[in-house]
MILOVEX-519582 format. One record per residue (C-alpha): residue number from 1; z, y, x. Coordinates in nm, 4 decimals. Layout:
! MILOVEX-519582
{NUM,{Z,Y,X}} ...
//
This chain:
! MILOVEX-519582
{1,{-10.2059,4.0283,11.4206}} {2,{-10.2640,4.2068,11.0691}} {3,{-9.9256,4.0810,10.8533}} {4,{-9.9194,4.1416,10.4420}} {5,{-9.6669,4.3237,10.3037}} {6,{-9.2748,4.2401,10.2927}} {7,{-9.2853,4.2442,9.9513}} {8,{-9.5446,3.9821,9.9125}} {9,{-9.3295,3.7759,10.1468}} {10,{-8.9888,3.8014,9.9715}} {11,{-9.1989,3.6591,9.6273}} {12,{-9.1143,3.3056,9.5138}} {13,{-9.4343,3.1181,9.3737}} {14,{-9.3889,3.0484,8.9573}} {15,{-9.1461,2.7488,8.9176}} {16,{-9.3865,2.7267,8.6109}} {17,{-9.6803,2.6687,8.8095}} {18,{-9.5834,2.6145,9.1975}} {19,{-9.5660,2.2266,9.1490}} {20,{-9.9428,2.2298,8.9962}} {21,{-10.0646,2.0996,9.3217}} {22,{-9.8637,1.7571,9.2411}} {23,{-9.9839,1.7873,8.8918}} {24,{-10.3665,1.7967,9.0118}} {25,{-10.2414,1.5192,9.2547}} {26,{-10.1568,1.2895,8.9879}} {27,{-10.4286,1.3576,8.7485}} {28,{-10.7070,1.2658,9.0275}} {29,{-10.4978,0.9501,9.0709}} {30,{-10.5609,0.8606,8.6945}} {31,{-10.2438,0.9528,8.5307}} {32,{-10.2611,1.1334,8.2163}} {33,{-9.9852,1.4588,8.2234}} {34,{-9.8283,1.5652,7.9470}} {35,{-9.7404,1.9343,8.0256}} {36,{-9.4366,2.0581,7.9019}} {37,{-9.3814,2.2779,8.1421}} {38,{-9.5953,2.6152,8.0305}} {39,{-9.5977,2.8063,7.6892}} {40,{-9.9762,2.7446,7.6015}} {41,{-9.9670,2.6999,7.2567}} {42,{-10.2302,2.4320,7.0874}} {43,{-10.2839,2.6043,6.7963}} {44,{-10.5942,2.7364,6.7231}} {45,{-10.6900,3.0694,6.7828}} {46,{-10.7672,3.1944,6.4456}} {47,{-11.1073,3.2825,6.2851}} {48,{-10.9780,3.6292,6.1779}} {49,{-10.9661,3.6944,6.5559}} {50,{-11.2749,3.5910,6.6638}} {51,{-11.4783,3.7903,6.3648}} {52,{-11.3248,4.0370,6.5128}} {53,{-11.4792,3.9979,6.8203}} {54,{-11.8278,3.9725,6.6976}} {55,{-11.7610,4.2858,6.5367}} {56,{-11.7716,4.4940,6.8942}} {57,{-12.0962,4.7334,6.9675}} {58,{-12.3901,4.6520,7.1875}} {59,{-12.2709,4.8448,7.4853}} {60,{-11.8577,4.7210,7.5521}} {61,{-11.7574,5.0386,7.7022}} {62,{-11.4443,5.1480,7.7974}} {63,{-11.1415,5.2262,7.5346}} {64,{-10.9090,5.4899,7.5322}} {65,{-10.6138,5.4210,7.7974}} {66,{-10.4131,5.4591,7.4908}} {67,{-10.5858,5.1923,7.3123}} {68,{-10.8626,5.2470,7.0198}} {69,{-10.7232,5.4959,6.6931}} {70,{-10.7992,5.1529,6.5218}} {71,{-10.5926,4.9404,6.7255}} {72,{-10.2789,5.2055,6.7065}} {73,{-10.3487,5.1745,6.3359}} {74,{-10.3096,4.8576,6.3322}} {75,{-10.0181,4.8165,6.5014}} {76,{-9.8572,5.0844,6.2764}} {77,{-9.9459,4.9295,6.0033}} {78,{-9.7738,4.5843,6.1181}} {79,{-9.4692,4.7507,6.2319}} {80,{-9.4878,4.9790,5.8794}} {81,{-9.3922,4.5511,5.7140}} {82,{-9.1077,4.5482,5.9738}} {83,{-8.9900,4.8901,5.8087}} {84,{-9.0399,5.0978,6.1379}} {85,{-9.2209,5.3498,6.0675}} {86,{-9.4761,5.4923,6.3698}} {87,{-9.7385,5.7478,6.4815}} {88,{-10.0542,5.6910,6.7195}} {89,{-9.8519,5.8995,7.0249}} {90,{-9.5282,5.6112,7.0056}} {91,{-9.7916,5.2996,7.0788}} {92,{-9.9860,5.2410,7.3621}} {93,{-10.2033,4.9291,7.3734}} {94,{-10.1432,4.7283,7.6683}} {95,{-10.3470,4.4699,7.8894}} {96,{-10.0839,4.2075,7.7793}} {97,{-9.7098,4.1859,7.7155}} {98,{-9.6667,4.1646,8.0855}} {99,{-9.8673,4.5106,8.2000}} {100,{-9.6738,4.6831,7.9298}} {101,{-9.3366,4.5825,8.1097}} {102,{-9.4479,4.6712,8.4390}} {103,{-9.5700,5.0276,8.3011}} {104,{-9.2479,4.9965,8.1250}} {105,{-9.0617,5.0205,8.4502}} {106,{-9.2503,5.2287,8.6556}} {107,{-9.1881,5.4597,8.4113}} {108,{-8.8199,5.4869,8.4039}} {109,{-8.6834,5.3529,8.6783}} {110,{-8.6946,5.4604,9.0584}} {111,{-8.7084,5.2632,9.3789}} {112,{-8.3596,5.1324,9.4623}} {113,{-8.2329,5.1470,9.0591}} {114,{-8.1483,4.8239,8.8955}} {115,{-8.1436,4.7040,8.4866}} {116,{-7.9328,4.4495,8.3821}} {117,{-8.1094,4.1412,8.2241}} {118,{-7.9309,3.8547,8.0787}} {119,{-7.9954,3.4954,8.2543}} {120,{-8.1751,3.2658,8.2223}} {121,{-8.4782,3.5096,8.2046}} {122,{-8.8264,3.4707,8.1988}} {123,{-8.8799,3.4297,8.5743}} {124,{-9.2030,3.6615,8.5775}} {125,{-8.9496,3.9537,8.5229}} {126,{-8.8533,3.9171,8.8875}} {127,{-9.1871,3.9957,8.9786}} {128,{-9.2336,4.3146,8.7975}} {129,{-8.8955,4.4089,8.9227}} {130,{-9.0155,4.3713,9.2879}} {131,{-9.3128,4.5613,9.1735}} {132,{-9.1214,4.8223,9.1019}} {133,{-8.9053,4.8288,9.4027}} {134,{-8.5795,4.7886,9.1783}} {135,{-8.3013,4.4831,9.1436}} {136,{-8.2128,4.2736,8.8579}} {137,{-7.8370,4.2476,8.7880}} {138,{-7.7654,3.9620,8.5912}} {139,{-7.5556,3.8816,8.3065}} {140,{-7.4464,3.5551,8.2860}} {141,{-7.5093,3.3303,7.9691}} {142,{-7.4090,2.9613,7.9874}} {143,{-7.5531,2.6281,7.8220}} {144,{-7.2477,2.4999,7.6931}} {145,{-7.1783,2.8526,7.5089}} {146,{-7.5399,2.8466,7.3743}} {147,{-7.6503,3.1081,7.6209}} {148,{-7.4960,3.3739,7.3590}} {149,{-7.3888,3.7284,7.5134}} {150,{-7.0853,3.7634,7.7137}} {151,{-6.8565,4.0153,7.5162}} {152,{-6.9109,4.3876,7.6006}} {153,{-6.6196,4.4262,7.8666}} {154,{-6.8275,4.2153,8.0490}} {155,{-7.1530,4.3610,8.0042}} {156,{-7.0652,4.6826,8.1447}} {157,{-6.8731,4.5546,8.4128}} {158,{-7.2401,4.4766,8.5792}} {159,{-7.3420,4.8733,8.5615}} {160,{-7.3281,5.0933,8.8154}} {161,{-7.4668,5.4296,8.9084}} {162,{-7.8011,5.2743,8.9310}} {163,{-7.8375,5.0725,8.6008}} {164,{-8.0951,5.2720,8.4095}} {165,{-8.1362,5.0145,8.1962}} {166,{-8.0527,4.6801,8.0020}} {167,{-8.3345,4.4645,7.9433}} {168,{-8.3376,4.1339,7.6867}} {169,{-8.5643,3.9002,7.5084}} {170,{-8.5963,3.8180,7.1480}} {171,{-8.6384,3.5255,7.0794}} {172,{-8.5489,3.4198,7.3789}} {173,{-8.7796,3.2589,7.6706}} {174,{-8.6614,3.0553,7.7985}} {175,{-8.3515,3.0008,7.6202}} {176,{-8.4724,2.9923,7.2847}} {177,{-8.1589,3.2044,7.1742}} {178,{-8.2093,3.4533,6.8761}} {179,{-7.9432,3.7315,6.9100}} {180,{-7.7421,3.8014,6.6112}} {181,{-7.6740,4.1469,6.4468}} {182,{-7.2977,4.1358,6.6431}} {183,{-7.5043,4.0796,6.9373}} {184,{-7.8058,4.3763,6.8875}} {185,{-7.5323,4.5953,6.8226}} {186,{-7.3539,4.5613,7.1120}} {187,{-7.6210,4.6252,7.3347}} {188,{-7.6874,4.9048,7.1104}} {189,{-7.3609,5.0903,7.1516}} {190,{-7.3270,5.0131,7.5186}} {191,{-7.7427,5.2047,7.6100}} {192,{-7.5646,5.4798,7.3692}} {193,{-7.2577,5.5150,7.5415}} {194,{-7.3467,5.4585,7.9014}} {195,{-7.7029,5.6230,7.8398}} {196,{-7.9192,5.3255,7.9528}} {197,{-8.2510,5.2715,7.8272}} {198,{-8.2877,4.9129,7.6071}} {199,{-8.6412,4.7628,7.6794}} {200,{-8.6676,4.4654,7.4430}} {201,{-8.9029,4.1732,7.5055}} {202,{-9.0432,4.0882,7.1452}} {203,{-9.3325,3.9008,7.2027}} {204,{-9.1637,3.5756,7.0148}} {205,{-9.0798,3.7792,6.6720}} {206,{-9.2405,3.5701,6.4072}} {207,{-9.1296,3.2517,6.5702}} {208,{-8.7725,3.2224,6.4673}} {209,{-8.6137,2.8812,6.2605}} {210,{-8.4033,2.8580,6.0003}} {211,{-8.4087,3.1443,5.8060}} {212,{-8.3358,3.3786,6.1020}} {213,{-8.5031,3.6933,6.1328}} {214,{-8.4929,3.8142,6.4515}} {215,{-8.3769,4.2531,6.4615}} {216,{-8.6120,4.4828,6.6442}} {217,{-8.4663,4.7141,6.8716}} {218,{-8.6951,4.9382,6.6824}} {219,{-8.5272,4.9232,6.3283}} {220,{-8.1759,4.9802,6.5093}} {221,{-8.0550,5.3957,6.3993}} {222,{-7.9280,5.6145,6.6608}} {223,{-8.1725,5.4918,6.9493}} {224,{-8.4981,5.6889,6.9168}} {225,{-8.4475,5.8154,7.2870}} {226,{-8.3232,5.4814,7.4162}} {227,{-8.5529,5.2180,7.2514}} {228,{-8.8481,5.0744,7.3845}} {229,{-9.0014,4.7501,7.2427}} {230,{-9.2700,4.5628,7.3969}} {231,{-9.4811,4.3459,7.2071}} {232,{-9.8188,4.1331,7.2235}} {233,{-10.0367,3.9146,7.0575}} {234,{-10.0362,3.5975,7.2980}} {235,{-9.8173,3.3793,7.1111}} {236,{-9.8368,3.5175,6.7768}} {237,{-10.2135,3.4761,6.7449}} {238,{-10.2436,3.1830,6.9723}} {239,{-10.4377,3.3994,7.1868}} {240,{-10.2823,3.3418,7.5218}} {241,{-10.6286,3.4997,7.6988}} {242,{-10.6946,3.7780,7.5461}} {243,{-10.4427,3.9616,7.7001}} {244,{-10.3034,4.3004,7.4520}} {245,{-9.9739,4.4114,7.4210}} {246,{-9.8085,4.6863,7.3422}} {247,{-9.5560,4.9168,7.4292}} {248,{-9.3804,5.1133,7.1970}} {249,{-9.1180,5.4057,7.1592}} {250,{-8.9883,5.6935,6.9679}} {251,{-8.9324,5.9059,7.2996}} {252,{-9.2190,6.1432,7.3774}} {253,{-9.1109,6.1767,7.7347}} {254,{-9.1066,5.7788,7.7865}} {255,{-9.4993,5.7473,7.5787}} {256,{-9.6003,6.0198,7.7972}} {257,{-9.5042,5.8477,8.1501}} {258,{-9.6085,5.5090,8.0482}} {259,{-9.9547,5.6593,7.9519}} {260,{-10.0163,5.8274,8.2885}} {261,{-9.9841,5.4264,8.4761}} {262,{-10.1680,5.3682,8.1389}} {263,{-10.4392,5.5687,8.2525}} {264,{-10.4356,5.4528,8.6220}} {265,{-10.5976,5.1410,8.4867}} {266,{-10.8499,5.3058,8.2284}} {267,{-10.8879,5.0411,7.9547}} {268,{-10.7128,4.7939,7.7771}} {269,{-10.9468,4.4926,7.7284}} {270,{-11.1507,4.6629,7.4386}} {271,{-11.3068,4.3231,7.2970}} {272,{-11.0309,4.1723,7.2580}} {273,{-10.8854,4.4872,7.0343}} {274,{-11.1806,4.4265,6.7534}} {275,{-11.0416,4.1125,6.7498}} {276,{-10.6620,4.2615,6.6944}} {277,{-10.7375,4.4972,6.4449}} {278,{-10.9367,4.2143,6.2038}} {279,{-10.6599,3.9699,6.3075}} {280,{-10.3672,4.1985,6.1623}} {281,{-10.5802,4.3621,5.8724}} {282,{-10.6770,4.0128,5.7383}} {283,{-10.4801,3.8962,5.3871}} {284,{-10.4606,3.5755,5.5807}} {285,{-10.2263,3.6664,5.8472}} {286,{-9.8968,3.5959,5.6793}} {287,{-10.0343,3.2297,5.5730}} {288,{-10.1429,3.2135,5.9799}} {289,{-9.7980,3.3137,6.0512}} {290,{-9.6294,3.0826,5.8022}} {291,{-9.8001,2.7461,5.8743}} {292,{-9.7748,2.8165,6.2820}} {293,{-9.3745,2.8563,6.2752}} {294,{-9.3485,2.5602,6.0372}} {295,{-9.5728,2.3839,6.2731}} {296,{-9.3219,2.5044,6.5558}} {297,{-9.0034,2.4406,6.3666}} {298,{-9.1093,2.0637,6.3310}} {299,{-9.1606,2.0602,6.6753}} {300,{-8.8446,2.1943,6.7454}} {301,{-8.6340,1.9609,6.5412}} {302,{-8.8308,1.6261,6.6630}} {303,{-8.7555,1.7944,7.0569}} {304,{-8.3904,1.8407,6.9214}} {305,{-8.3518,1.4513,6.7784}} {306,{-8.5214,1.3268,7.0645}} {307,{-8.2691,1.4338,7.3056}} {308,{-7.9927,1.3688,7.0780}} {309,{-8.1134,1.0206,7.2393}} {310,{-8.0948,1.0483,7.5959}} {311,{-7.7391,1.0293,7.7401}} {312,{-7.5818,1.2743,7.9220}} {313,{-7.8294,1.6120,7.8775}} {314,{-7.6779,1.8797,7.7105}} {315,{-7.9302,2.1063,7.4991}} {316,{-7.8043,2.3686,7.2112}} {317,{-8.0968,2.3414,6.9162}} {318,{-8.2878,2.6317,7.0064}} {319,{-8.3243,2.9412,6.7107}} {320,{-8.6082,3.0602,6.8498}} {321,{-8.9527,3.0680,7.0347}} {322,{-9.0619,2.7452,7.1617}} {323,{-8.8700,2.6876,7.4587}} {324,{-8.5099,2.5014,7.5201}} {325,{-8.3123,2.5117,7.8561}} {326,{-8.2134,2.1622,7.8636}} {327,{-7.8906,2.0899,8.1392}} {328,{-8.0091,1.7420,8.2790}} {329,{-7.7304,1.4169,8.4035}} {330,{-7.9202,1.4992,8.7402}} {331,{-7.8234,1.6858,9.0521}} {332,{-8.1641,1.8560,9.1404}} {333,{-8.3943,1.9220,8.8780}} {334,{-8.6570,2.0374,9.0982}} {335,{-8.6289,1.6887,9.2879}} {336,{-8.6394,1.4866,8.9497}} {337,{-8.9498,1.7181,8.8230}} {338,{-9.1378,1.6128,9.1565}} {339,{-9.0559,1.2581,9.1340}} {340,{-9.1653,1.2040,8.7819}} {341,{-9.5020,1.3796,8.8581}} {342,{-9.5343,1.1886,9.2263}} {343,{-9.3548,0.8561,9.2018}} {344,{-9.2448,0.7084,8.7939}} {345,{-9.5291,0.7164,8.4859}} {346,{-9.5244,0.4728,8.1822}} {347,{-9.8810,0.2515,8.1371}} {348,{-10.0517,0.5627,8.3380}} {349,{-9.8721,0.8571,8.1615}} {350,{-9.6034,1.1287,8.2790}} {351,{-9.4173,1.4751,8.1975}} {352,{-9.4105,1.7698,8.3619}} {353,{-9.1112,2.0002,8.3361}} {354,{-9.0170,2.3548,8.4727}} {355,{-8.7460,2.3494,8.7006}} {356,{-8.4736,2.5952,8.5667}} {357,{-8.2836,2.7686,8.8976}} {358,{-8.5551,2.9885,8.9569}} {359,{-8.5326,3.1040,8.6236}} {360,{-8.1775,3.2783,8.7331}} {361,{-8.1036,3.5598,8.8963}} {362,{-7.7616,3.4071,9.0524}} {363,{-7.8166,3.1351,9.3430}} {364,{-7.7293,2.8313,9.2893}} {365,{-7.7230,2.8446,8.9260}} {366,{-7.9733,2.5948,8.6703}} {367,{-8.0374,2.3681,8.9383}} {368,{-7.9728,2.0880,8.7203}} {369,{-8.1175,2.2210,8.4339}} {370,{-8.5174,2.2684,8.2964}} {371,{-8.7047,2.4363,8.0510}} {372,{-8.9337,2.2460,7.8301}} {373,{-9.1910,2.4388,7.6325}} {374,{-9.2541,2.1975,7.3198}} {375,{-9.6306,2.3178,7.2566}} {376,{-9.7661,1.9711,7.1923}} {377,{-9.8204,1.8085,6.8684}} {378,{-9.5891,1.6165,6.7110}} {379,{-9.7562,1.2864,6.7783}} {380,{-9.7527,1.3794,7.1785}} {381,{-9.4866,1.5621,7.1485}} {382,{-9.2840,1.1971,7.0872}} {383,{-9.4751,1.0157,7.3219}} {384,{-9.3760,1.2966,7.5978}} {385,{-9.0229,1.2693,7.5044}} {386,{-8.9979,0.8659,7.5179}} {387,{-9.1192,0.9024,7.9347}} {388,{-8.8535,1.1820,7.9843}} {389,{-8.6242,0.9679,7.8768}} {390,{-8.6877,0.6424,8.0530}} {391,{-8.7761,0.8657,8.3402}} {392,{-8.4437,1.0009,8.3353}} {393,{-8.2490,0.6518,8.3038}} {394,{-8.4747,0.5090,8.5815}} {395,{-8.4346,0.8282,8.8040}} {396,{-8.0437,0.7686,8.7584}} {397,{-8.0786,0.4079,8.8869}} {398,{-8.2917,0.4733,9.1707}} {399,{-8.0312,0.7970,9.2476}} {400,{-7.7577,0.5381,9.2359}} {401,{-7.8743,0.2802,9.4715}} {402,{-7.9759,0.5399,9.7178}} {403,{-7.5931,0.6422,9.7387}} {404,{-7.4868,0.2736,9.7649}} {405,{-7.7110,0.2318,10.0606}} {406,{-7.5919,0.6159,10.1996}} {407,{-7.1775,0.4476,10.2142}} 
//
């Protein structure tokens, strides 16, 4: 009997998708869904991009494996308003945020190494680890502290003579945490003095709240040889299928091994770079920019007063991307999630959550906790909020009776 590989068996499915099957189950049945549960935003993609697109030649051929010179200009020219300052051989354009951290790690780690990543963490990361036959050590961030950063004692208590490297996300997903400068530099001095790499997850820049302004890894001093950033245009252009990233450094050696797995897949997607290059170029990309985190922001605070409301869940007002670990008055998330998709709507209409545990890297952590992605208007956004609720007070009652009968 032919068997696929260990590796393939050891995967867990997405907790962000694996329950779609009950989704599609209750959408045949006639309920309408209102999905909370993935980080699709609804805002349109912008004109800029797509005359950009129309923009490509005749014949689509391949691109560089680096990317086009006009992409890599582009990029420089964005990170140039950041104040880094960066040449065509420190960016390589990347099929996605997600390619460029798995080139990211082929490239400097090894089979058997581990990086440290602080949890809750975007749950695709254990993935790529796998991929790369290495282990993520966790550090542990809790709800009730806001999921900020353990202190540095404790940071480095996690490495070993395998960590190569520390790996975070800014803004956060799927915390919605932005790190403060205290924070940054922490990290910063502990890749300096234990000589770890520090890969940093930026794809959320531009959507911070309140002022905050989230620090690149890339405008920290000191770090040219430890710094890489990885970046892409999913979120910030709404553009969640056109799949480019980037990954960027100051390290020759690094640029040069992530271009060789660059390489082994010949071409970023080269339409979707026309459509980059007029996207960033255009004098309406800071009024984009603006008017989608506003958009966000109000989103944020309505998700925020909404579960001031509902008794018993504990959620810290996210700084930061669009997502919010929420700790629920339930003992299995997973169970609840299920239930509300499968067995409670109101007049014909649900929620759908993600399920939090698999979203750690330590067992039996999150498991009564979910992240909601709050990429629905306003209007739906309310409406979605109202059914968690009442599903939550009527999942409590049901949960009660069930232990009444159990004694």
């Amino acid at each position: 009997m032919l068997n696929v590989s260990k590796r393939a068996l050891a995967t867990q499915p997405s907790p962000i998708r694996k329950l779609k099957p009950l989704a599609d189950a209750a959408k045949k049945a006639g309920k309408t869904i209102y999905h909370l549960n993935i980080g699709q935003p609804d805002i349109p993609t912008p004109k800029e991009f797509y005359e950009g697109v129309k923009q490509a030649p005749a014949v689509l051929a391949y691109s560089p494996s680096q990317g086009m010179d006009e992409t890599l200009d582009a990029w420089i020219g964005y990170y140039k308003t950041l104040g880094v300052s960066l040449k065509r051989e420190e960016v390589i354009t990347s099929t996605g945020g997600s390619e460029g951290l798995v080139m990211t790690l082929l490239a400097l780690t090894d089979p058997g190494d581990a990086i440290l990543v602080p949890e809750p963490y975007y749950t695709n990361y254990n993935m790529y680890a796998r991929m790369a036959g290495i282990e993520i050590i966790p550090i542990e961030t809790r709800a009730e502290e806001g999921f900020r950063l353990p202190n540095k004692r404790a940071i480095e208590s996690k490495i070993t003579p395998k960590t190569r490297a520390i790996m975070y996300c800014n803004p956060g997903n799927p915390t919605g945490v932005v790190y403060n400068a205290q924070e940054i530099e922490m990290l910063k001095q502990i890749a300096l003095e234990k000589n770890l790499y520090l890969i940093a997850d930026e794809v959320y820049r531009e959507f911070a709240y309140d002022g905050l302004k989230p620090i690149s890894v890339l405008q920290l001093s000191g770090l040219d040889q430890h710094a890489i950033c990885v970046d892409s245009i999913s979120k910030r252009f709404s553009a969640c299928g056109a799949r480019i990233g980037a990954v960027i450094s100051h390290n020759p050696e690094v640029m040069q091994s992530v271009l060789k797995f660059a390489q082994a897949r010949l071409s970023p997607p080269t339409l979707e770079q026309y459509g980059l290059i007029n996207m960033l170029r255009s004098p309406s990309y800071t009024a984009f920019i603006k008017e989608m985190i506003a958009e966000f922001e109000r989103r944020r605070n309505i998700l925020h007063e909404e579960f001031s409301k509902t008794p018993g869940v504990l959620c810290h007002k996210p700084q930061g991307a669009f997502y919010v670990i929420a700790k629920l008055p339930v003992e299995n998330a997973e169970e609840f999630v299920k239930w509300l998709l499968t067995e409670f709507d109101v007049h014909g209409e649900t929620v759908m959550l993600a399920p939090a545990a698999e979203f750690y890297g330590t067992p039996g952590k999150g498991r009564d906790e979910v992240r909601i992605a709050y990429v629905l208007n306003t209007t739906a956004l309310k409406k979605a909020m109202t059914i968690l609720r009442e599903g939550l007070a009527a999942y409590q009652k049901r949960t009660a009776k069930e232990t009444v009968r159990a004694q």
